[in-house]
PDB file as gemmi writes it, atoms N, CA and C in Angstrom:
CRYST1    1.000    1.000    1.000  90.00  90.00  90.00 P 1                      
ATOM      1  N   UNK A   1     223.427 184.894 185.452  1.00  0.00           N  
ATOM      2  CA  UNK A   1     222.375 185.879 185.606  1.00  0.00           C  
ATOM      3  C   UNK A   1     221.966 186.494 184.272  1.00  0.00           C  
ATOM      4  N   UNK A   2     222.135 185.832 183.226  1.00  0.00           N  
ATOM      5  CA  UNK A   2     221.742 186.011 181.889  1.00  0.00           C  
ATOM      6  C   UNK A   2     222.627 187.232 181.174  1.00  0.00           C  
ATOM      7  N   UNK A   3     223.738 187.220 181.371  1.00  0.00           N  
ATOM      8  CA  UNK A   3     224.772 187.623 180.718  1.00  0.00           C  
ATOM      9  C   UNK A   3     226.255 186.989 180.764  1.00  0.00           C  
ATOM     10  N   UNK A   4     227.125 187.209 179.937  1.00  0.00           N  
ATOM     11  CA  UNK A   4     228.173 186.595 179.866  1.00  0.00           C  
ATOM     12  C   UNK A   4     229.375 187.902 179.645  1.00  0.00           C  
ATOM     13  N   UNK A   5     230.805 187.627 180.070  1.00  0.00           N  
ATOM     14  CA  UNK A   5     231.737 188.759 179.871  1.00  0.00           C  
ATOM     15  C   UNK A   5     233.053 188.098 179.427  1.00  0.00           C  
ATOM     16  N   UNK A   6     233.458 188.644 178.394  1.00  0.00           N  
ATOM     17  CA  UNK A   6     234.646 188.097 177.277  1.00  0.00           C  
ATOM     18  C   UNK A   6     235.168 189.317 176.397  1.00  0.00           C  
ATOM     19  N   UNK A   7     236.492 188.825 175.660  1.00  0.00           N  
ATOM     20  CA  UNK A   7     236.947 189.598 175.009  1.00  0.00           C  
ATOM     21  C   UNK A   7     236.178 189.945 173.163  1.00  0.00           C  
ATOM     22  N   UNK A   8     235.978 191.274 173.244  1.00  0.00           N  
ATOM     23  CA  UNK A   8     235.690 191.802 171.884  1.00  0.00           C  
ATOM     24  C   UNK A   8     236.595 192.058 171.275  1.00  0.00           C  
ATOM     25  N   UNK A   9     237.417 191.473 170.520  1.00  0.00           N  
ATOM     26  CA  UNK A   9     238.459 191.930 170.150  1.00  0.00           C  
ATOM     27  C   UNK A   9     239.682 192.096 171.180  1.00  0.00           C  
ATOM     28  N   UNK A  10     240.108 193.864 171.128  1.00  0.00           N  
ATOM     29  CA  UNK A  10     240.845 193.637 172.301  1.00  0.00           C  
ATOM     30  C   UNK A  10     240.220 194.260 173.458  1.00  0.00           C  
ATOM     31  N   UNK A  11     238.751 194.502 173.666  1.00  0.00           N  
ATOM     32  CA  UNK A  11     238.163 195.139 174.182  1.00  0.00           C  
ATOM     33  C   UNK A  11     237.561 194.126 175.265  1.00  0.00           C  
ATOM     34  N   UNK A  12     237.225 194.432 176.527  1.00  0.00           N  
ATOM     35  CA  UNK A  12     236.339 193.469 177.595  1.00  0.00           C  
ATOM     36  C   UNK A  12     235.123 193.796 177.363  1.00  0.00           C  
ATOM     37  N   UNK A  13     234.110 192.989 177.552  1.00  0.00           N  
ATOM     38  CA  UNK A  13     232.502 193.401 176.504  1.00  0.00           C  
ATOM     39  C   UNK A  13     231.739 192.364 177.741  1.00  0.00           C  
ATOM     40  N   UNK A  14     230.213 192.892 177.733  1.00  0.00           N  
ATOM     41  CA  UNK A  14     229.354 192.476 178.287  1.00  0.00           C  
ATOM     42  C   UNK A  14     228.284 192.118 177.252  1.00  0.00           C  
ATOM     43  N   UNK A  15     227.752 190.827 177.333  1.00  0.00           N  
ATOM     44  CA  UNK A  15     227.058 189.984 176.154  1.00  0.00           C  
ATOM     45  C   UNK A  15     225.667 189.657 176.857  1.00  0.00           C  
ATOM     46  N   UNK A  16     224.572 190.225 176.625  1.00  0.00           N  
ATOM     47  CA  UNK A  16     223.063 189.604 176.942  1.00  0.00           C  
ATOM     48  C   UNK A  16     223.220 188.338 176.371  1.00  0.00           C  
ATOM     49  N   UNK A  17     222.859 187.219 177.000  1.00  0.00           N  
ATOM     50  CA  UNK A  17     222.838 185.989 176.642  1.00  0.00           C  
ATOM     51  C   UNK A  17     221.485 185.424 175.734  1.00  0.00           C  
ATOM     52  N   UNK A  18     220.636 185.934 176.555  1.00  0.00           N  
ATOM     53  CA  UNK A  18     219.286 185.959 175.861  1.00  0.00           C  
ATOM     54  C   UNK A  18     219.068 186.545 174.172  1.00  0.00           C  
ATOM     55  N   UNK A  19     219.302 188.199 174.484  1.00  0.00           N  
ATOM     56  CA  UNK A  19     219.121 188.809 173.094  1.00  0.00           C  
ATOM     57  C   UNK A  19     220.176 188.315 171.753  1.00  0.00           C  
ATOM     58  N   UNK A  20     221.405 187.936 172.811  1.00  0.00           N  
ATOM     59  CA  UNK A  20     222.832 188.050 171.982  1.00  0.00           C  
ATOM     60  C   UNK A  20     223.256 189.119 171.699  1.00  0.00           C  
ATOM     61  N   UNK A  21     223.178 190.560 172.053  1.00  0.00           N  
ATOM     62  CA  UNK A  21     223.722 192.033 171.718  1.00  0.00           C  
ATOM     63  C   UNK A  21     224.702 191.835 172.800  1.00  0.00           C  
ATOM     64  N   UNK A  22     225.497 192.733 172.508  1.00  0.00           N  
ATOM     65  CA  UNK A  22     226.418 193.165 173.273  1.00  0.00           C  
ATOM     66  C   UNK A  22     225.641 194.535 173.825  1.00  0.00           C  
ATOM     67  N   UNK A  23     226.104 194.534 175.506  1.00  0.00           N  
ATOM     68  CA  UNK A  23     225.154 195.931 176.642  1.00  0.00           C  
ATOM     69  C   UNK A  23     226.508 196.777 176.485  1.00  0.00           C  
ATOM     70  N   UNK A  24     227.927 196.425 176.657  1.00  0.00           N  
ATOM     71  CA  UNK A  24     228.885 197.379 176.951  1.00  0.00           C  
ATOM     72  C   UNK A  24     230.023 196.883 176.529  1.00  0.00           C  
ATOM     73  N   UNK A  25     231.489 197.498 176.111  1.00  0.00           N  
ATOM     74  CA  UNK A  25     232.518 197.228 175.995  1.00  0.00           C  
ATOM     75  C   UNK A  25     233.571 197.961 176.729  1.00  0.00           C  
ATOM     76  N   UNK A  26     234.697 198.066 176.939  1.00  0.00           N  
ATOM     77  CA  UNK A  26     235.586 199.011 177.449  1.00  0.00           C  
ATOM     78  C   UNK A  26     237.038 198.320 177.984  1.00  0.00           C  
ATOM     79  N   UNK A  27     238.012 199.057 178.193  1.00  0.00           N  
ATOM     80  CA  UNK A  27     239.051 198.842 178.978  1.00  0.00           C  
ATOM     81  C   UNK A  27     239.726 197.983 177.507  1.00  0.00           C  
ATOM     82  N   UNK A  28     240.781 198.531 176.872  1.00  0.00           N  
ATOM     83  CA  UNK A  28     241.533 198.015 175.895  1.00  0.00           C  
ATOM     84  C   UNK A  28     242.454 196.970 176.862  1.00  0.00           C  
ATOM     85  N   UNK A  29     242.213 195.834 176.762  1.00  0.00           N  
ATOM     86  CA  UNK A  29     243.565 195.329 177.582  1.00  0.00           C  
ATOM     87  C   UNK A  29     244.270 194.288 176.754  1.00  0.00           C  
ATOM     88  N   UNK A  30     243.992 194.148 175.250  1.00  0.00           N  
ATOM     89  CA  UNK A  30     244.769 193.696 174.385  1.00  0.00           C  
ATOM     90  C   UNK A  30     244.444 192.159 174.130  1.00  0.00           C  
ATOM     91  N   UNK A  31     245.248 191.238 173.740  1.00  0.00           N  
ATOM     92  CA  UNK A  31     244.601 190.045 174.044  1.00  0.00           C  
ATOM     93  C   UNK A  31     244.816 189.326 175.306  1.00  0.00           C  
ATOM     94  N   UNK A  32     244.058 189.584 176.335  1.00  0.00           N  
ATOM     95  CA  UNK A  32     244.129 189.463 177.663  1.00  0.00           C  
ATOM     96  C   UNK A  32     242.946 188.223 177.728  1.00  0.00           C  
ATOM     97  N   UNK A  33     243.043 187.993 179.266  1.00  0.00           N  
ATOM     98  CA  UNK A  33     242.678 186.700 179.796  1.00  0.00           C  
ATOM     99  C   UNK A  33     241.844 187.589 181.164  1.00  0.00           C  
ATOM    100  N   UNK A  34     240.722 186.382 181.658  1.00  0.00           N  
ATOM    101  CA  UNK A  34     240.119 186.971 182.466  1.00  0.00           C  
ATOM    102  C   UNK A  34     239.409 185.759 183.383  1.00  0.00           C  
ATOM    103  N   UNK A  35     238.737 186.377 184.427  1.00  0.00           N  
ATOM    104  CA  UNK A  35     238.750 185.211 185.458  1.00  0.00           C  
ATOM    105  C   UNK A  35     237.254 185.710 186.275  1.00  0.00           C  
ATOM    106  N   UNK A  36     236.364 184.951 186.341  1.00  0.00           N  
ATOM    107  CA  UNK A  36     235.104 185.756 187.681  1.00  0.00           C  
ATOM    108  C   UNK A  36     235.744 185.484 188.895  1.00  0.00           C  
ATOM    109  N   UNK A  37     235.252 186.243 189.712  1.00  0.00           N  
ATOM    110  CA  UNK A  37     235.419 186.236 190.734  1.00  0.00           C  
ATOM    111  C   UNK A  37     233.848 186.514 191.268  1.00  0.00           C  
ATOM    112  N   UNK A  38     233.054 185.680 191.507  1.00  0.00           N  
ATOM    113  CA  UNK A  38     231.773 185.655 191.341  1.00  0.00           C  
ATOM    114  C   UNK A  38     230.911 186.089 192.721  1.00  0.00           C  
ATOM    115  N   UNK A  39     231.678 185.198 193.566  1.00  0.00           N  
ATOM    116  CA  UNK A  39     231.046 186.169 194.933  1.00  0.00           C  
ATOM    117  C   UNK A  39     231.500 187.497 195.144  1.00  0.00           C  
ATOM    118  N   UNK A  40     232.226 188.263 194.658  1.00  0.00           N  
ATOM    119  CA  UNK A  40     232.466 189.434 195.121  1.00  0.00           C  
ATOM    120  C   UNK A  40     231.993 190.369 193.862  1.00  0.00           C  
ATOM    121  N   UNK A  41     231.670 189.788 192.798  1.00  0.00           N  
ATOM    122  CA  UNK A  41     231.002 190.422 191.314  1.00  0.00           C  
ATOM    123  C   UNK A  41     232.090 191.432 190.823  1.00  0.00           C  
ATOM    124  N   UNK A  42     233.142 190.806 190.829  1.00  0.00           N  
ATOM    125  CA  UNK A  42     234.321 191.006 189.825  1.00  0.00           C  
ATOM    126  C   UNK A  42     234.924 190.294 188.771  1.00  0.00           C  
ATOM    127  N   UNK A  43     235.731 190.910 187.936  1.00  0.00           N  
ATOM    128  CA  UNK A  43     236.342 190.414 186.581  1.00  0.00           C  
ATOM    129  C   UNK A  43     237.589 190.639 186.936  1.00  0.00           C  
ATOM    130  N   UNK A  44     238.552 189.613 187.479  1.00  0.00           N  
ATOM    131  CA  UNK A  44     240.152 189.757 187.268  1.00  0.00           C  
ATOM    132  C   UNK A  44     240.781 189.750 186.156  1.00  0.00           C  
ATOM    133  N   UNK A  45     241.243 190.897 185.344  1.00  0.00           N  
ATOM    134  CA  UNK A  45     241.815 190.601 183.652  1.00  0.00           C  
ATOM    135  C   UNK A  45     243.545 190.715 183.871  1.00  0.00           C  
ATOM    136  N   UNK A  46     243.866 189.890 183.351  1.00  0.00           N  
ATOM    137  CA  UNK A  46     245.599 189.758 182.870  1.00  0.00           C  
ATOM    138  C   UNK A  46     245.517 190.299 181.532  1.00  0.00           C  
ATOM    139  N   UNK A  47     245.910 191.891 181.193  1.00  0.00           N  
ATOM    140  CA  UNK A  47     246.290 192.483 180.349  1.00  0.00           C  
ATOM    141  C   UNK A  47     246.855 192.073 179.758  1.00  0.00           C  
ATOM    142  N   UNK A  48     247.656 191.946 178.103  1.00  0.00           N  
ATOM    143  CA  UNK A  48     248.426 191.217 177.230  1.00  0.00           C  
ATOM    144  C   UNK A  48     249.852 191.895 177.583  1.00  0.00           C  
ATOM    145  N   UNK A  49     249.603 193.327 178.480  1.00  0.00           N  
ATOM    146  CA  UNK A  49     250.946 193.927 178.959  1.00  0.00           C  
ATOM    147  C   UNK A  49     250.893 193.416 180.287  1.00  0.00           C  
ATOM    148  N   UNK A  50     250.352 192.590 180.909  1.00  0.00           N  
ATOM    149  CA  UNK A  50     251.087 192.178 182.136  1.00  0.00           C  
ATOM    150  C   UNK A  50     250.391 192.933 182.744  1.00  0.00           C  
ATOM    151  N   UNK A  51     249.315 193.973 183.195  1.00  0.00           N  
ATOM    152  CA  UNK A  51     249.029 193.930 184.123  1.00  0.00           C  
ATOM    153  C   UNK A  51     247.887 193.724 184.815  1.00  0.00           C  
ATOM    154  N   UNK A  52     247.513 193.849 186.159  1.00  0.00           N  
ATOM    155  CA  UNK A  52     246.326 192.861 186.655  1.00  0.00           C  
ATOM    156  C   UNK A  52     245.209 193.441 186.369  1.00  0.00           C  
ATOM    157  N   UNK A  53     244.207 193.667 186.616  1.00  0.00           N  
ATOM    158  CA  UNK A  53     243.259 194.690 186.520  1.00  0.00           C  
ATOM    159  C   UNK A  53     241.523 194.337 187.124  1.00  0.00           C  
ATOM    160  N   UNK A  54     240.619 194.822 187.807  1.00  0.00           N  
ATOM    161  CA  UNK A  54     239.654 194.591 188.896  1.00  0.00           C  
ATOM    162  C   UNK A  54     238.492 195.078 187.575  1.00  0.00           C  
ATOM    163  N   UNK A  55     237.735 194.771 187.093  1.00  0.00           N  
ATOM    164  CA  UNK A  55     236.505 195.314 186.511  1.00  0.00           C  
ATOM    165  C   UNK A  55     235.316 194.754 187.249  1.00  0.00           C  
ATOM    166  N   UNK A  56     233.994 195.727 187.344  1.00  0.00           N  
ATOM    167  CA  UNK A  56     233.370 195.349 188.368  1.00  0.00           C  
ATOM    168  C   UNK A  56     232.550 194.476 187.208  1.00  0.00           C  
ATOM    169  N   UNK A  57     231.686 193.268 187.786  1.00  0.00           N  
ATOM    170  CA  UNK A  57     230.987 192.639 186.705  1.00  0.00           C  
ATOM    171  C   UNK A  57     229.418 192.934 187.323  1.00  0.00           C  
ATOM    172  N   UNK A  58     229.743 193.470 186.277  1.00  0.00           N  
ATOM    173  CA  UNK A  58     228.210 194.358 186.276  1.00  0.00           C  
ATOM    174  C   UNK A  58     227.665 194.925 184.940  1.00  0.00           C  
ATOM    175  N   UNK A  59     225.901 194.478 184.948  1.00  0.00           N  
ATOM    176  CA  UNK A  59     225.433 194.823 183.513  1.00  0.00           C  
ATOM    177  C   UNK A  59     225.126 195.513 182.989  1.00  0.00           C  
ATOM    178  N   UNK A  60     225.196 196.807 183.981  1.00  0.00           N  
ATOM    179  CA  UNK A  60     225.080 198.303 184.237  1.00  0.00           C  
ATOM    180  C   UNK A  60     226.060 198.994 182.999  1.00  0.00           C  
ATOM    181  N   UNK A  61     227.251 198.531 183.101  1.00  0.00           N  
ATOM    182  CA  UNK A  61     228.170 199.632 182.664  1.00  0.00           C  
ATOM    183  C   UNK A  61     229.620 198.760 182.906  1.00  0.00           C  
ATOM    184  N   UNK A  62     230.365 199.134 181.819  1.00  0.00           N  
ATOM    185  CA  UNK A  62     232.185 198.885 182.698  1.00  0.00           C  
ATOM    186  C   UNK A  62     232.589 200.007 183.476  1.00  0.00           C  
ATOM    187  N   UNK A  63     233.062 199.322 184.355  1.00  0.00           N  
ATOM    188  CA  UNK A  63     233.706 200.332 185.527  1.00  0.00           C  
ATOM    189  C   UNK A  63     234.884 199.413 186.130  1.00  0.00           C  
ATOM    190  N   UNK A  64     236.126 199.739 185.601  1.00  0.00           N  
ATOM    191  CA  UNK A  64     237.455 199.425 186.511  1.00  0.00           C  
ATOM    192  C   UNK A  64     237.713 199.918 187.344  1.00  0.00           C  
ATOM    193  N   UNK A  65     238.231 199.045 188.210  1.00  0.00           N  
ATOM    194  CA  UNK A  65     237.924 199.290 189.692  1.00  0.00           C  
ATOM    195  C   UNK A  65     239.721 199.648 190.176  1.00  0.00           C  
ATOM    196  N   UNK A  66     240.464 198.616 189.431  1.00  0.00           N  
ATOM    197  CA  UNK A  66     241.927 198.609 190.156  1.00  0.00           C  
ATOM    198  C   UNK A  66     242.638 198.364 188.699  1.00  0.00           C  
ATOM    199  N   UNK A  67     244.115 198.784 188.627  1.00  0.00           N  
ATOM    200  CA  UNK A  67     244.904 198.599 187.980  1.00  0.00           C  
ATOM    201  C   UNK A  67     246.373 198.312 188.070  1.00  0.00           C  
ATOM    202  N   UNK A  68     247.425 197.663 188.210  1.00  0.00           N  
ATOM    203  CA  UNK A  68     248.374 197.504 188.966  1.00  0.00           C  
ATOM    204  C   UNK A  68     249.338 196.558 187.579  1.00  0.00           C  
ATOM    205  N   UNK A  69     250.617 196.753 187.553  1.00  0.00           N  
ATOM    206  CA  UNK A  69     251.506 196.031 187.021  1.00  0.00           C  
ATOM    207  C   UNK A  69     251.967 194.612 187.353  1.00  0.00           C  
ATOM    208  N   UNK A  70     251.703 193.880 187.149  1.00  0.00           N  
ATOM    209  CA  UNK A  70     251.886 192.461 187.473  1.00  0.00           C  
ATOM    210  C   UNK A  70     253.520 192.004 187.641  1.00  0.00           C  
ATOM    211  N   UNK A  71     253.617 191.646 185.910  1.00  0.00           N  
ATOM    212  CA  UNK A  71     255.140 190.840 185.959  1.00  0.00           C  
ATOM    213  C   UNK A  71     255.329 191.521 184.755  1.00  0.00           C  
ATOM    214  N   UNK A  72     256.948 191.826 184.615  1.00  0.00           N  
ATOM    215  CA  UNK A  72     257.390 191.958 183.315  1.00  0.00           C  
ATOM    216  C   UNK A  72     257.187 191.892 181.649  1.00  0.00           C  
ATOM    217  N   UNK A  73     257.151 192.742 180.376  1.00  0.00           N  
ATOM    218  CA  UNK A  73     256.816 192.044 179.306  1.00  0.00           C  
ATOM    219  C   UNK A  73     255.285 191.563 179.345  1.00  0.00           C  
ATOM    220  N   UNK A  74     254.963 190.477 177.840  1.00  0.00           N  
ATOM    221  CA  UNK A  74     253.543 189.957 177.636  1.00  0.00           C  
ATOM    222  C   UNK A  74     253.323 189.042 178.279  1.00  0.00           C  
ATOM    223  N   UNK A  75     252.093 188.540 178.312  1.00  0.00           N  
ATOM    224  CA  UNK A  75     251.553 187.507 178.589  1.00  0.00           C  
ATOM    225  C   UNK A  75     250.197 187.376 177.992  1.00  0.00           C  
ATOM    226  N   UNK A  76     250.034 185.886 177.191  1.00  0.00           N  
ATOM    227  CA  UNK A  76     249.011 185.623 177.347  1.00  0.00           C  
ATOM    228  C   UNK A  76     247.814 184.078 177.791  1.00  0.00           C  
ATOM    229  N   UNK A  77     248.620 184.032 178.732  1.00  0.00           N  
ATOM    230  CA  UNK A  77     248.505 183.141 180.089  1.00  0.00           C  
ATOM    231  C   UNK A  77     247.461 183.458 180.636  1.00  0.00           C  
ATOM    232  N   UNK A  78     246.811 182.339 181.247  1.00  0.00           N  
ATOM    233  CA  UNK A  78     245.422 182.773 182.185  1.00  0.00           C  
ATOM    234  C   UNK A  78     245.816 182.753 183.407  1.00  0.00           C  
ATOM    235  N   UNK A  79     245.619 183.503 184.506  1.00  0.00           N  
ATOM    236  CA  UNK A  79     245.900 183.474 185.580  1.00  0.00           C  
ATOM    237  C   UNK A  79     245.232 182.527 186.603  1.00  0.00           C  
ATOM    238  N   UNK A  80     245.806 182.231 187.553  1.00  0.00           N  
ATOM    239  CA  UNK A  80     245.403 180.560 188.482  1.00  0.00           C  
ATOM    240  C   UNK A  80     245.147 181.275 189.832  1.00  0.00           C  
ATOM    241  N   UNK A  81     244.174 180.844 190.160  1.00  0.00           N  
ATOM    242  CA  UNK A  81     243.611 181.004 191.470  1.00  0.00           C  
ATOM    243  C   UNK A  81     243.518 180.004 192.001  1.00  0.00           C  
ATOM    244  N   UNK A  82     244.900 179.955 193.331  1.00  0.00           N  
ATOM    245  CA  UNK A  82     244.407 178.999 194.265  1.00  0.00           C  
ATOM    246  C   UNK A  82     243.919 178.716 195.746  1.00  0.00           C  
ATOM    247  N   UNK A  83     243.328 178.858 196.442  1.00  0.00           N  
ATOM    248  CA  UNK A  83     243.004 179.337 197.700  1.00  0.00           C  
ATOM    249  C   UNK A  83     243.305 180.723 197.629  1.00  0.00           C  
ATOM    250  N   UNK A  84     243.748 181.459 198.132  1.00  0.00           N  
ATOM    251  CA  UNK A  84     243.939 182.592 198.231  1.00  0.00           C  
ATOM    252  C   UNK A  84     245.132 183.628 197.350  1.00  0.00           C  
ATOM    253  N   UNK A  85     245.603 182.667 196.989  1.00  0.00           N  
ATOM    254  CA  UNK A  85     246.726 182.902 196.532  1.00  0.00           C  
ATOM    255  C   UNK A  85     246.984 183.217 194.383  1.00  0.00           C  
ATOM    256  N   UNK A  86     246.669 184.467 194.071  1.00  0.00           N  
ATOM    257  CA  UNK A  86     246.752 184.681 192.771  1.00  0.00           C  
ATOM    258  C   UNK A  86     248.413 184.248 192.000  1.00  0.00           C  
ATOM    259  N   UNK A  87     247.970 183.818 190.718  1.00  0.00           N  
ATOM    260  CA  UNK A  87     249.360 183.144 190.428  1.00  0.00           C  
ATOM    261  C   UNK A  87     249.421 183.732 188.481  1.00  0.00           C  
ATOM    262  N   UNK A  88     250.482 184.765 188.559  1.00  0.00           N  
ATOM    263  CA  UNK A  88     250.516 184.587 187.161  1.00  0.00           C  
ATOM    264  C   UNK A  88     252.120 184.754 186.671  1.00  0.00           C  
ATOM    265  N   UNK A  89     252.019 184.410 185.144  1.00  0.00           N  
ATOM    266  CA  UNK A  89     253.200 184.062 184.538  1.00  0.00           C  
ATOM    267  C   UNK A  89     253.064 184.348 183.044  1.00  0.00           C  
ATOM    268  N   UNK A  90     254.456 184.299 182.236  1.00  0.00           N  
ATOM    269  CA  UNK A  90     254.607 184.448 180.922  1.00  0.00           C  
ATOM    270  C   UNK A  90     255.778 183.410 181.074  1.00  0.00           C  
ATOM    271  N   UNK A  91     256.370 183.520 179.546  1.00  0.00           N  
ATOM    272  CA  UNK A  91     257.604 182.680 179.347  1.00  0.00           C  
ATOM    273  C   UNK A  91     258.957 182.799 179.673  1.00  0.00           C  
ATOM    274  N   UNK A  92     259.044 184.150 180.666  1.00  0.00           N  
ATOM    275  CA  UNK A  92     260.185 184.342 181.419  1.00  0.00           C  
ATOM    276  C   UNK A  92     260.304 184.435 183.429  1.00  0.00           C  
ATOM    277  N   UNK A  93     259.038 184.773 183.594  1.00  0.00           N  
ATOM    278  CA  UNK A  93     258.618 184.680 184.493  1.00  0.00           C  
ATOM    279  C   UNK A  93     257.519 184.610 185.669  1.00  0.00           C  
ATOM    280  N   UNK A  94     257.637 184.639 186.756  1.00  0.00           N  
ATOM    281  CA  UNK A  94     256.014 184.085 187.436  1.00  0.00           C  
ATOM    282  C   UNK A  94     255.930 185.200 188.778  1.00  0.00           C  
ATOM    283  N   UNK A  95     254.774 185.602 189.073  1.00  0.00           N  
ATOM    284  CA  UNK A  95     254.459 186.121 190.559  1.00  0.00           C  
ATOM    285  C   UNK A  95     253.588 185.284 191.371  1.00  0.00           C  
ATOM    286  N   UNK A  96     253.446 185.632 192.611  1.00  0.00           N  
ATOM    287  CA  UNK A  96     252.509 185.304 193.164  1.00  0.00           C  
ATOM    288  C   UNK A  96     251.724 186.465 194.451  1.00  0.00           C  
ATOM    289  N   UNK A  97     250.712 186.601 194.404  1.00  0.00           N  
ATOM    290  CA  UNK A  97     249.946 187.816 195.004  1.00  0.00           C  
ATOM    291  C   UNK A  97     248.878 187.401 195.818  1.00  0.00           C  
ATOM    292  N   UNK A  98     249.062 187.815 197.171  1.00  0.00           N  
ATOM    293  CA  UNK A  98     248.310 186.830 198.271  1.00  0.00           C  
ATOM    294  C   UNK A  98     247.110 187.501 198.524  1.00  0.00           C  
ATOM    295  N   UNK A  99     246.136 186.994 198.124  1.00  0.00           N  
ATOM    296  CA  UNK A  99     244.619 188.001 198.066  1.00  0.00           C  
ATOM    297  C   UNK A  99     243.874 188.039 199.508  1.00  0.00           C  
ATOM    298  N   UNK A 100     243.524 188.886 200.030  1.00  0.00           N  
ATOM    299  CA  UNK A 100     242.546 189.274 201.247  1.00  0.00           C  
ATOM    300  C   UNK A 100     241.836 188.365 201.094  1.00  0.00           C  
ATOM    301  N   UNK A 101     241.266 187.621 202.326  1.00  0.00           N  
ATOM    302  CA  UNK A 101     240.066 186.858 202.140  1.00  0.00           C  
ATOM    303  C   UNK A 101     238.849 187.659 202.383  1.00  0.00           C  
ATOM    304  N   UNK A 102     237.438 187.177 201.737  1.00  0.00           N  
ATOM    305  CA  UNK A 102     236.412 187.845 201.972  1.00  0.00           C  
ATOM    306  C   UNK A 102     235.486 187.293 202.868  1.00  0.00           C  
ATOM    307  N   UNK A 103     236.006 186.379 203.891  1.00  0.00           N  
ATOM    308  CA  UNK A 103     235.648 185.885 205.060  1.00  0.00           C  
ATOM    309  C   UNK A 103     234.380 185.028 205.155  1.00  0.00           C  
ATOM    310  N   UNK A 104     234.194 184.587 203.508  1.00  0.00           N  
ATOM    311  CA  UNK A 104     233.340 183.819 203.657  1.00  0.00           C  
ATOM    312  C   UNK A 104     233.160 182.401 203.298  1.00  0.00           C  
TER     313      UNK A 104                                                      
END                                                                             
């Protein structure tokens, strides 16, 4: 939809694709990893501290939605989505977190 969302540094940033400016930045989550979640117009980020985090993807503004502790220690692992089922890990250990379906 003519923007793109990635890390600025250690910052999560919203990128006009067209102009090339950056619209917004926010939420320090270090060198973290991130995931769309496109029908529901979210950003799943794996913090570099491990934890999960909901940003709404939107070109409006950052707005985190959820924040929660994952697994132990760093990571900078991308997290795996498989059917329903969220999957993350570092080099000592792994979770797994069974996501609501959105019934569609």
């Amino acid at each position: 939809e003519g923007h793109a969302y990635g890390f600025d540094g250690r910052f999560l940033a919203r990128i006009d694709i067209e102009k090339g400016e950056r619209q917004w930045k926010g939420g320090r989550y270090g060198s973290g990893q991130l995931m769309l979640l496109a029908d529901q117009a979210v950003l799943l980020v794996t913090t570099e501290k491990s934890e999960l985090v909901l940003v709404k993807a939107s070109p409006d503004g950052f707005s985190e939605l959820a924040k929660m502790p994952a697994i132990e220690g760093k990571t900078w692992n991308h997290p795996v989505l498989v059917d329903n089922l969220l999957l993350v890990r570092n080099g000592e250990e792994m979770a797994a977190y069974p996501l609501a379906s959105t019934g569609g």
